[in-house]
C-alpha positions as CSV (number, residue, x, y, z in Angstrom):
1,X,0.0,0.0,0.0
2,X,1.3,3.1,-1.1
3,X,2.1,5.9,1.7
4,X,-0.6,8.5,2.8
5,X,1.4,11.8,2.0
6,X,0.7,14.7,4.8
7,X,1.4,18.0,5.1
8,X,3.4,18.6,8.0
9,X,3.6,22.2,8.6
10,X,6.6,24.4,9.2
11,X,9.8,22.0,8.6
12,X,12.1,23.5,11.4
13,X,9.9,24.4,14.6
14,X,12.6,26.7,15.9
15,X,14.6,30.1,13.7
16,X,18.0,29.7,13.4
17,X,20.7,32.1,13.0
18,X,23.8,30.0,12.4
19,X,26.2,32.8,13.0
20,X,25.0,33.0,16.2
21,X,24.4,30.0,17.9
22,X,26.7,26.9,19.2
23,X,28.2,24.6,16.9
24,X,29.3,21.1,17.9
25,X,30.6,18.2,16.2
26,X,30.7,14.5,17.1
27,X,30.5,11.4,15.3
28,X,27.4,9.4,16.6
29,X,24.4,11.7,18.1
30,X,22.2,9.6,20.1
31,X,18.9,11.4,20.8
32,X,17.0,9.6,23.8
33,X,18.8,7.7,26.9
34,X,16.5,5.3,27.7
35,X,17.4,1.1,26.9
36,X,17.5,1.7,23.1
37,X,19.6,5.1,23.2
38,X,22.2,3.3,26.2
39,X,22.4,-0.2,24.6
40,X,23.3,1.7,21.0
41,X,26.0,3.8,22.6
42,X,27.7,0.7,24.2
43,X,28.1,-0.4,20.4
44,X,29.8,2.7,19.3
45,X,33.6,1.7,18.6
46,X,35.7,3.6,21.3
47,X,37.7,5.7,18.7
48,X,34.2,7.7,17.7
49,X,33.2,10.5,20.3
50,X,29.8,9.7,20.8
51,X,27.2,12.3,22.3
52,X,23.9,11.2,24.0
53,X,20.9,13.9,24.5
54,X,18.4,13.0,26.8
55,X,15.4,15.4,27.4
56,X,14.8,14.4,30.9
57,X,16.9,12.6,33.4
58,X,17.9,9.3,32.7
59,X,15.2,8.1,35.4
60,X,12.7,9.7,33.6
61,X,12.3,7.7,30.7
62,X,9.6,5.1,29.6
63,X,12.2,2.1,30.2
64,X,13.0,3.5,33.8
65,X,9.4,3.2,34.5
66,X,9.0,-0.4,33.1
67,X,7.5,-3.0,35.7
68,X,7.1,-6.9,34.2
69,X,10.6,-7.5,32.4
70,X,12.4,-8.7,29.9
71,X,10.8,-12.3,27.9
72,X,13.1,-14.5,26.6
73,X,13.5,-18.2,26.5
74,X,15.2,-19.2,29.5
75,X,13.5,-22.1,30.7
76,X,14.5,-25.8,29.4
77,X,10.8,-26.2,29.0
78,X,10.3,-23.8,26.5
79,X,11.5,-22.7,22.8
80,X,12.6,-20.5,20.5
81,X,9.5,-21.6,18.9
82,X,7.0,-20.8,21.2
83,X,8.3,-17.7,21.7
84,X,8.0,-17.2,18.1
85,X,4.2,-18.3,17.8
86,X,3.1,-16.2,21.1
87,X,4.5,-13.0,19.8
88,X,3.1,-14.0,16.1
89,X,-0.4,-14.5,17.8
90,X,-0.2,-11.6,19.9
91,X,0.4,-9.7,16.4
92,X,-2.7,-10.6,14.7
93,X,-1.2,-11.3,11.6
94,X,0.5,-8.5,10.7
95,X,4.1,-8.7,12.6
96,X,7.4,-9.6,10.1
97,X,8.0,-13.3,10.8
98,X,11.3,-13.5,9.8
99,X,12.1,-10.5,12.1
100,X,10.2,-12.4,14.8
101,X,12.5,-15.2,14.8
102,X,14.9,-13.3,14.7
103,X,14.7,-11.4,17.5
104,X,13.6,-14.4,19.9
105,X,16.5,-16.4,18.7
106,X,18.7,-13.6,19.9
107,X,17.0,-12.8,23.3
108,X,18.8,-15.0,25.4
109,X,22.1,-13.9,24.7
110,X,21.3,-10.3,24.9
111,X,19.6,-10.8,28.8
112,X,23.0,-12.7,29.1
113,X,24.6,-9.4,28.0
114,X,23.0,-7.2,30.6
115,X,23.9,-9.7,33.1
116,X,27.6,-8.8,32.1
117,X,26.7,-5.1,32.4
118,X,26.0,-5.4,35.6
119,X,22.1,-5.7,35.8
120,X,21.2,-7.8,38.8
121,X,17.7,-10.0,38.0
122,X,15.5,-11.9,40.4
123,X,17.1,-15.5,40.9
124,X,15.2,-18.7,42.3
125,X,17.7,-21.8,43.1
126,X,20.6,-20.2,41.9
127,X,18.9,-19.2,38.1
128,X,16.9,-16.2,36.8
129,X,13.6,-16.1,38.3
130,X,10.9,-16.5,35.1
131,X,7.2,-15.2,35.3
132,X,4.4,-15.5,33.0
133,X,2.1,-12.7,31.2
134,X,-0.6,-12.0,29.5
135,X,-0.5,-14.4,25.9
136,X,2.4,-16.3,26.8
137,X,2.2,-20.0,27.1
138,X,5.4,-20.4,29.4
139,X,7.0,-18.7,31.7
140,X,9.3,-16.7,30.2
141,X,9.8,-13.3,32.1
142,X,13.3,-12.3,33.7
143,X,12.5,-9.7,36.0
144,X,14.9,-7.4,38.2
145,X,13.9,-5.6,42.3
146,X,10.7,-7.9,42.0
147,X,8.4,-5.2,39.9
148,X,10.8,-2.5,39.3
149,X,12.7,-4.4,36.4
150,X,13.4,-1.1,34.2
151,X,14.4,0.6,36.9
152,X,17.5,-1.5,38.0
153,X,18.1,-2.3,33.9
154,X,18.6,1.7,33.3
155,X,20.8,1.5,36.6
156,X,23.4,-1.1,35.1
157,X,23.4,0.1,31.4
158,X,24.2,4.6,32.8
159,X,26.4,2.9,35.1
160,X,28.3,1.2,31.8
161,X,28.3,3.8,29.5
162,X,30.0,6.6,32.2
163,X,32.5,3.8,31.9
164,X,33.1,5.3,28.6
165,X,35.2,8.7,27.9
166,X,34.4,8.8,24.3
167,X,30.5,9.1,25.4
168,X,29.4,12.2,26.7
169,X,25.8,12.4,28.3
170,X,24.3,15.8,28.3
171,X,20.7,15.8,30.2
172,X,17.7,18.5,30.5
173,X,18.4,18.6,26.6
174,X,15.9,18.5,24.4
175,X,15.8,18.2,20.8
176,X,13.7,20.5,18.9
177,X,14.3,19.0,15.1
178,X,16.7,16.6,13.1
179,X,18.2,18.4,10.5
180,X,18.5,17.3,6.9
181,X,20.4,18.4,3.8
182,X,19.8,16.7,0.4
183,X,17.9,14.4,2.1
184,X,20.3,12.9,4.3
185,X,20.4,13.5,8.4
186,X,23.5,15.7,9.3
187,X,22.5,16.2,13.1
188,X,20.2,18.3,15.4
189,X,19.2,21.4,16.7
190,X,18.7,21.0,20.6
191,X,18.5,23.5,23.2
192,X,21.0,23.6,25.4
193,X,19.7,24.8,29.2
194,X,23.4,27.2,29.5
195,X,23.6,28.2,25.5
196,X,19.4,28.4,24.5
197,X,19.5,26.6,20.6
198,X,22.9,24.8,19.4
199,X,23.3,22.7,16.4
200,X,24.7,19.2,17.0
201,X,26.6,17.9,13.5
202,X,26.8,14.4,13.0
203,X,28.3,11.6,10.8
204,X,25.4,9.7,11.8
205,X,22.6,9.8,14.0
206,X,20.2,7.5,16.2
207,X,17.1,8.3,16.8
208,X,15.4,6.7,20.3
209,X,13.9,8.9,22.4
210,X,10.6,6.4,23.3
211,X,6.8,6.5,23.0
212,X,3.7,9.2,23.3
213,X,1.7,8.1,26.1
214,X,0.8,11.5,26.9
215,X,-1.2,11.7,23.9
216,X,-3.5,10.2,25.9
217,X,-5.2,11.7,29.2
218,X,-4.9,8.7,31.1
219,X,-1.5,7.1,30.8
220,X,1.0,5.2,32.5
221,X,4.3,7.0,30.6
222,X,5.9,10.0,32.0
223,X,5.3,13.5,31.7
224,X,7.5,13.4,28.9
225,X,6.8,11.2,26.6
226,X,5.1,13.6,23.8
227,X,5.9,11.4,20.8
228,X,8.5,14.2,20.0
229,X,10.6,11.7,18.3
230,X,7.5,10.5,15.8
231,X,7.1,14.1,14.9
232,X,11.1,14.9,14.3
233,X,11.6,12.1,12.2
234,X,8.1,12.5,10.0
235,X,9.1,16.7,9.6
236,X,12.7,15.0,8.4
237,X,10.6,13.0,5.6
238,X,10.8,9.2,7.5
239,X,8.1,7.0,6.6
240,X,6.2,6.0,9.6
241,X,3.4,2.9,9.8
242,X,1.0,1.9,12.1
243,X,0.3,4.9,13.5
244,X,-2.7,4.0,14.8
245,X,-1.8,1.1,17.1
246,X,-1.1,2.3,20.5
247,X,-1.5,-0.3,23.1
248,X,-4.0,0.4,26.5
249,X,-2.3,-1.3,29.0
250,X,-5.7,-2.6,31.5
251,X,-4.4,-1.9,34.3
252,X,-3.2,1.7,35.8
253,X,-4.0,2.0,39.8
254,X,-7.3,4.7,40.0
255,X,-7.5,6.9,42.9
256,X,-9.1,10.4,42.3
257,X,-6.3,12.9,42.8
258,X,-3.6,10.2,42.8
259,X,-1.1,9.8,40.1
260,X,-1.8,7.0,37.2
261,X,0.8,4.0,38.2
262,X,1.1,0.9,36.4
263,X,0.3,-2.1,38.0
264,X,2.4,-4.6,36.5
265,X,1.2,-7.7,34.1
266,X,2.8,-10.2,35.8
267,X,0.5,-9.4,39.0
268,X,-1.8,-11.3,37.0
269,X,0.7,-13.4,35.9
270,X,0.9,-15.1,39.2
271,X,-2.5,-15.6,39.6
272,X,-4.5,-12.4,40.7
273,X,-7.9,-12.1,39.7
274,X,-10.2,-9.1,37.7
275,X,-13.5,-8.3,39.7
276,X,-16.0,-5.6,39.1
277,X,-17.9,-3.3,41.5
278,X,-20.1,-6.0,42.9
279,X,-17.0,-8.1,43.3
280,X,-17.9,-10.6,40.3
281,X,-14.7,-12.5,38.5
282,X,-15.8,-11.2,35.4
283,X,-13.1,-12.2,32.6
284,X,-14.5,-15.9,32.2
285,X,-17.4,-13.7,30.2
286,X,-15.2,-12.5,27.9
287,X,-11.6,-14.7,26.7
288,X,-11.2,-18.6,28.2
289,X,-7.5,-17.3,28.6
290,X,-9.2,-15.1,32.0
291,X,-6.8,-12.4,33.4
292,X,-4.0,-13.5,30.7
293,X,-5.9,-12.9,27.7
294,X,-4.2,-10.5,25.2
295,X,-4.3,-6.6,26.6
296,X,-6.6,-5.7,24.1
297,X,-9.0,-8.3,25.2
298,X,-8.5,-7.3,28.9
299,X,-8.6,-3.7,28.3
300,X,-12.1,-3.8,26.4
301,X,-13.3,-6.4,28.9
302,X,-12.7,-4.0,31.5
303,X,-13.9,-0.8,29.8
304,X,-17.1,-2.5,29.0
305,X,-18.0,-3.9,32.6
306,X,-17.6,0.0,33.5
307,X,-19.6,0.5,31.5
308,X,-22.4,-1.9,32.0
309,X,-21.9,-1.5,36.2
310,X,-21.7,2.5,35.6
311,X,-18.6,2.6,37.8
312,X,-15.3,4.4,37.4
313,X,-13.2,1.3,37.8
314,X,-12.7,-2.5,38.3
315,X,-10.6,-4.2,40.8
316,X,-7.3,-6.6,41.3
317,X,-7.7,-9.0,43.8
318,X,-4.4,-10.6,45.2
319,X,-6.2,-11.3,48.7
320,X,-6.6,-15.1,47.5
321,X,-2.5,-15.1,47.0
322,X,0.1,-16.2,49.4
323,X,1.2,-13.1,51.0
324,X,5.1,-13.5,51.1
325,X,5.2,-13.7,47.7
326,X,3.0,-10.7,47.1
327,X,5.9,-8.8,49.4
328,X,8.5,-10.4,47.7
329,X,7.5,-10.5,43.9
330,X,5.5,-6.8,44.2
331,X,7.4,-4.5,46.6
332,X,7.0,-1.0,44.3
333,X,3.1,-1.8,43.9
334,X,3.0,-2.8,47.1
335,X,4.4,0.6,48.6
336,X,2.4,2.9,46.1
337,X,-1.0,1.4,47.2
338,X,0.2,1.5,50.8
339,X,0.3,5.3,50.4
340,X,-3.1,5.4,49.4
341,X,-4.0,3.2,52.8
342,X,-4.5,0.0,51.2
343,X,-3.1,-3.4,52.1
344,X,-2.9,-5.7,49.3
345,X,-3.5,-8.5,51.8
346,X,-6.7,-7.5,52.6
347,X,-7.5,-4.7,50.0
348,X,-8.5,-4.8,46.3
349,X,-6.4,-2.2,43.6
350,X,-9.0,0.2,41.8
351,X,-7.5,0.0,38.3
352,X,-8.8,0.6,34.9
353,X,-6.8,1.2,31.4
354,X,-4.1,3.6,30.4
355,X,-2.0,4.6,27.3
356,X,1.0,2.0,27.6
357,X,3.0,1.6,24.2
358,X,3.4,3.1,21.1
359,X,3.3,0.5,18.5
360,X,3.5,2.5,15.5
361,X,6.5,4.6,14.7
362,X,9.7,5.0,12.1
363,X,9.9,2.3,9.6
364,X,13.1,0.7,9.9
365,X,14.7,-2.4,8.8
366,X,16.3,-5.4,10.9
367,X,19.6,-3.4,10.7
368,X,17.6,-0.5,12.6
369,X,18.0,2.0,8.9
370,X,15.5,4.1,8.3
371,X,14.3,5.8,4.9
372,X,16.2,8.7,5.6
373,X,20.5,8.3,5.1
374,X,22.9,8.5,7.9
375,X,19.5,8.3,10.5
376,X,19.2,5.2,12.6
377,X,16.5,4.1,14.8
378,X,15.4,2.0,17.8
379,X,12.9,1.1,20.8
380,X,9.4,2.5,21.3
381,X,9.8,5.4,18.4
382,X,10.0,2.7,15.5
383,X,7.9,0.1,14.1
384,X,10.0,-3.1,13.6
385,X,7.0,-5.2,12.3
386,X,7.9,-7.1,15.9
387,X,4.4,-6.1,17.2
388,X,2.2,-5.9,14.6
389,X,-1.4,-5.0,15.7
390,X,-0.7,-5.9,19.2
391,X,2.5,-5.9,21.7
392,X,2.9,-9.4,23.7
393,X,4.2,-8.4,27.1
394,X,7.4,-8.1,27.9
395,X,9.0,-7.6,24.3
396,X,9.4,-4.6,24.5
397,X,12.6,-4.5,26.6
398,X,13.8,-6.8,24.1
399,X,13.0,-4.7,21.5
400,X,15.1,-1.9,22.6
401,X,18.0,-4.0,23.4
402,X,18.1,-5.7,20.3
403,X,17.4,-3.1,17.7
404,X,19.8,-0.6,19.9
405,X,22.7,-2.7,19.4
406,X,22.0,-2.8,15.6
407,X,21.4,0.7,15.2
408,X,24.7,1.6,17.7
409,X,26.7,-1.2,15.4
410,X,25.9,0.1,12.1
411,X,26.2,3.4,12.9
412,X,29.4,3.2,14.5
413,X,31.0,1.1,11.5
414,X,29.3,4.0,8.8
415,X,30.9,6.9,10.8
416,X,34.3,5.5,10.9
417,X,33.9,5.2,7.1
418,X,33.3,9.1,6.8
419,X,36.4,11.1,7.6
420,X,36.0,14.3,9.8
421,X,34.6,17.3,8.4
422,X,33.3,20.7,10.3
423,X,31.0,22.4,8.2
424,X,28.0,24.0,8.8
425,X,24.6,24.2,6.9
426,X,22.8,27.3,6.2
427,X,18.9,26.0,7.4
428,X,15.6,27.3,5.3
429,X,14.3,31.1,5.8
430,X,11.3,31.7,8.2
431,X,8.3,33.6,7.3
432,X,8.4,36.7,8.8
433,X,4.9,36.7,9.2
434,X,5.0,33.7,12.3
435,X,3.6,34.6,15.1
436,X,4.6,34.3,19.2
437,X,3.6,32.3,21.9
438,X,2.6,34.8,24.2
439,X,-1.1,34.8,23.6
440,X,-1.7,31.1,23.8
441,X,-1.9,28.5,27.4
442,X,-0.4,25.7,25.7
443,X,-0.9,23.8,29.0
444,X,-4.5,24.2,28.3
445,X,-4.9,23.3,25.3
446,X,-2.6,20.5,25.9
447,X,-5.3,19.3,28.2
448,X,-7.8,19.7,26.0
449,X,-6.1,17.5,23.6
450,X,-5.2,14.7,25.9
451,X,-8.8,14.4,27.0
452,X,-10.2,14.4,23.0
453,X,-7.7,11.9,22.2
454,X,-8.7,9.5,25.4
455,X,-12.3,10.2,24.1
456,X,-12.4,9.7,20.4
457,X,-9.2,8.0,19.6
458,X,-8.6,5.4,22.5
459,X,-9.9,1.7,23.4
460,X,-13.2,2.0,21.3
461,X,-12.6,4.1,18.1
462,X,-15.7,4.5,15.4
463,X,-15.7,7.1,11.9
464,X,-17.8,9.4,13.5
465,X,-15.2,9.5,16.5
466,X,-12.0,9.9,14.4
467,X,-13.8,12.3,12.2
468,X,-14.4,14.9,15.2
469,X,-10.7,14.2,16.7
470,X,-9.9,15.0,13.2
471,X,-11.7,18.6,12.9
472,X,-10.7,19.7,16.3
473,X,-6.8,18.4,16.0
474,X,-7.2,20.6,12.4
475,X,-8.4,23.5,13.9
476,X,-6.1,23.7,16.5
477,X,-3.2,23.2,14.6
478,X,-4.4,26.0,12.2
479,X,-3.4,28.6,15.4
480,X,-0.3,26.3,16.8
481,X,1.6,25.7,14.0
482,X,2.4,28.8,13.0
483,X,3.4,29.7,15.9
484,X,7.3,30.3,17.4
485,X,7.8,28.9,20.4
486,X,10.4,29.1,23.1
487,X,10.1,26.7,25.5
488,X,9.8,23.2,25.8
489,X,6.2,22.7,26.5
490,X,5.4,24.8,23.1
491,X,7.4,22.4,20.9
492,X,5.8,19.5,23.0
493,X,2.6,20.9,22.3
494,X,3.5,21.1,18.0
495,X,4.7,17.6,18.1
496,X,1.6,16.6,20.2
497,X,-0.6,17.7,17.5
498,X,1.3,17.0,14.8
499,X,1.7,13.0,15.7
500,X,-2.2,13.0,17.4
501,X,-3.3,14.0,13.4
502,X,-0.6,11.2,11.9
503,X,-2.2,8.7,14.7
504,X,-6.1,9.7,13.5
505,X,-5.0,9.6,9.8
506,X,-3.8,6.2,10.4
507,X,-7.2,5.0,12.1
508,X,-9.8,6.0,9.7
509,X,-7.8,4.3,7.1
510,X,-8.2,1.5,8.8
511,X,-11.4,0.3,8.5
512,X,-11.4,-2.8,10.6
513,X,-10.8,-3.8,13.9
514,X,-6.9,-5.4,14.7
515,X,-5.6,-6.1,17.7
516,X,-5.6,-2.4,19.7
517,X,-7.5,-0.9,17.1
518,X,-10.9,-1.9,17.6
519,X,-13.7,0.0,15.9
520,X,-17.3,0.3,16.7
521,X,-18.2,0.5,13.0
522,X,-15.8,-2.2,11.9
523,X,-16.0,-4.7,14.7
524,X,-14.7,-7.6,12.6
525,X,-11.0,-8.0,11.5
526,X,-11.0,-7.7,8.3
527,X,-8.2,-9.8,5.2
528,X,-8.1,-6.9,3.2
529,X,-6.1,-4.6,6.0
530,X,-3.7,-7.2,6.7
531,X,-1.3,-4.4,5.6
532,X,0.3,-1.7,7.2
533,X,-0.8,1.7,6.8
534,X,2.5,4.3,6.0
535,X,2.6,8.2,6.4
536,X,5.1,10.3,4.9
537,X,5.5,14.4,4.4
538,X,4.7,15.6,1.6
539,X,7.9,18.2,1.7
């Protein structure tokens, strides 16, 4: 299927003055410092000088915040093959098998690899502890500080790469475009907290700065994850597919004035159970695979019995499960419900589902290339074709290992084929005509578009839904995109909007319902879209 082409607005969201800004020059940029960005720098041959930006603080990203773990096949009871066939299922026909295979054949060495790095995982008679989640028929789950596996995976691969000198890591730096010249990536324009806007030149660059959760009112990413990547990449011509597959994740603790917080997969994994408001097990209605049915399953499941019990939440009950192991396997969850005052020993978790995962994104290849030269990609900001319509848990750690050491090895070997050079780029005029910032709350209307997009374009989608997402994204952009903005939250806000419209594009064209994209009007999955759906600018 041939691309839908899109206008994308202004191609540069920021004026540049090139005689008047900071110039720096490396080999390898890395633009995102989460699994993907850390495991690609560890790939960069020492004799490159290799710089990483990160927008946040390396504990701020989406793999930081990651719960359940890392699936590979670990267990003598399993295979490379049933690995394989869960993932392919989960996918609903539309993940690359070949890529597939590849990737689960490779798993085990690259959990063996972090091991080396220093990441310390749950162990249970002297091997790595293995749980089981949602779609997987074995135990298969590595998982690190019982439910805070991200966490202690970021802690090991920040601690490697400061082992480094030839990587620098500059947080609080975020990056407002790519920057291109005769189609081919030669760097960035960031904004540096001591210098305002600097321009980054690179031999080659890696793009991995994670998903768009916040897209979505109710989400379990952090504050920063505003698809910002998706929208550099599409203004810098990338094709991007699947844009309308984000995954809902069922369960996100719900307490009025509390903050969203993931409760982990692999709670269900080992054996809690899904009751509504009038304390009814209610899954068996549903899937016969219960509480471990696919998330897409689980998270329409639950949005409907809220539905049909008018209640703003359902519950996970552990109170059935052996208590020691609730303390031991779920310590984090444990501790966040206890500061709401409940006991998971005797109390139930209100939950109900959030924006997870970003399964659309940059199109890139098993090497981790994109369409555009010299511009690499991994982790949440790409689409692989490992997912397809529908993430099985736990792969996406993999992912961003995997496809970060491809993108960190072929980068690294393309640079050191480019001798240095320090030249700079003259970038397109502005309009004169483009207006400020200074009239417009861009935290409202930020608002405003999170809670449209959890409305119209979340669990349950329909044409007449998409259609009003569509006018209102439209007319909002009309009045942001022209716009100059100086802060972060404005060019947040223009990459908000801009990937919100590539995301609602995406969904009407696909008239069907597929894994997380389920449509009222099309409830039925339908042979004709097994295909993926591409956006590209029309610049």
């Amino acid at each position: 299927m041939d691309p839908i082409h899109i206008e994308p607005g202004q191609r540069y969201l920021a004026r540049i003055n090139p005689k008047r800004i900071p110039h720096i020059f490396t080999d390898v940029l890395i633009i995102g410092g989460g699994i993907a960005g850390c495991r690609a720098a560890l790939e960069i041959d020492p004799r490159l000088e290799t710089i990483i930006v990160n927008k946040g603080k390396f504990t701020q990203s989406n793999t930081a915040y990651a719960q359940g773990g890392i699936a590979g096949v670990l267990d003598p009871l399993d295979n490379i093959t049933n690995h394989v066939q869960d993932t392919l299922a989960a996918g609903k026909d539309l993940c690359d098998p070949e890529l597939v295979e590849y990737v689960c054949t490779e798993a085990p060495r690259h959990i063996q690899e972090l091991i080396e790095f220093g990441a310390d995982f749950d162990t249970q008679d002297g091997k790595i502890a293995l749980t089981k989640e949602g779609g997987h028929s074995h135990r298969r789950v590595a998982h690190a500080l019982g439910d805070a596996t991200g966490k202690e995976v970021m802690r090991a691969l920040v601690a490697a790469v400061h082992k480094h000198p030839s990587i620098q890591t500059w947080t609080k730096t975020p990056t407002i475009d790519l920057v291109t010249e005769d189609g081919k990536c030669r760097g960035a324009i960031i904004w540096n907290r001591y210098h305002g806007k600097s321009i980054v030149w690179a031999k080659q660059v890696i793009l991995a700065t994670g998903g768009a959760g916040c897209l979505f009112r109710e989400t379990t990413n952090p504050p920063l994850a505003t698809g910002d990547g998706h929208a550099l990449a599409f203004r810098a011509g990338a094709l991007l597919q699947d844009m309308e597959f984000m995954q809902f994740h069922p369960t996100v603790l719900y307490i009025a004035g509390g903050a969203r917080y993931l409760v982990s997969e692999a709670v269900r994994g080992e054996g809690a159970y899904l009751r509504d408001c009038n304390g009814v097990r209610f899954m068996s209605e549903y899937h016969p695979d219960l509480e471990l049915a696919h998330r897409d399953i689980v998270s329409r499941a639950i949005t409907d019995r809220m539905l049909k019990t008018s209640h703003s939440c359902v519950y996970l009950d552990l109170r059935h499960l052996d208590k020691n192991l609730v303390k031991e396997r779920f310590p984090n969850i444990s501790k966040v419900c206890a500061g709401f005052g409940l006991d998971l020993s005797k109390d139930q978790i209100p939950v109900r589902p959030g924006a997870h995962y970003m399964i659309g994104g940059v199109k890139t290849d098993l090497q981790a290339q994109t369409s555009v030269p010299h511009l690499w990609a991994a982790g949440e900001v790409t689409s692989t074709g490992l997912h397809g319509g529908n993430r099985l848990a736990s792969n996406s750690l993999l992912e961003g290992l995997i496809f970060g050491a491809a993108a960190g090895k072929g980068a690294s070997a393309a640079a050191l084929s480019i001798p240095d050079q320090y030249s700079a780029s003259l970038l397109p005029e502005w309009d004169a005509e483009k207006r400020s910032d200074e009239d417009l709350n861009s935290k409202d209307l930020r608002n405003s578009l999170a809670s449209l997009m959890w409305r119209d374009v979340g669990i349950t989608r329909s044409a007449d839904s998409l259609k009003n997402a569509q006018d209102k994204v439209d007319f909002w952009s009309r009045y942001v995109v022209d716009r100059e903005f100086r802060t972060l939250t404005g060019w947040e806000l223009q990459n908000m909007l801009l990937v919100s419209h590539l995301m609602i594009t995406s969904a009407i064209e696909r008239r069907e319902s597929r894994g997380v994209h389920y449509r009222s009007d099309f409830p039925e999955t339908d042979p004709a879209f097994q295909k993926h759906i591409s956006v590209i600018s029309t610049r």
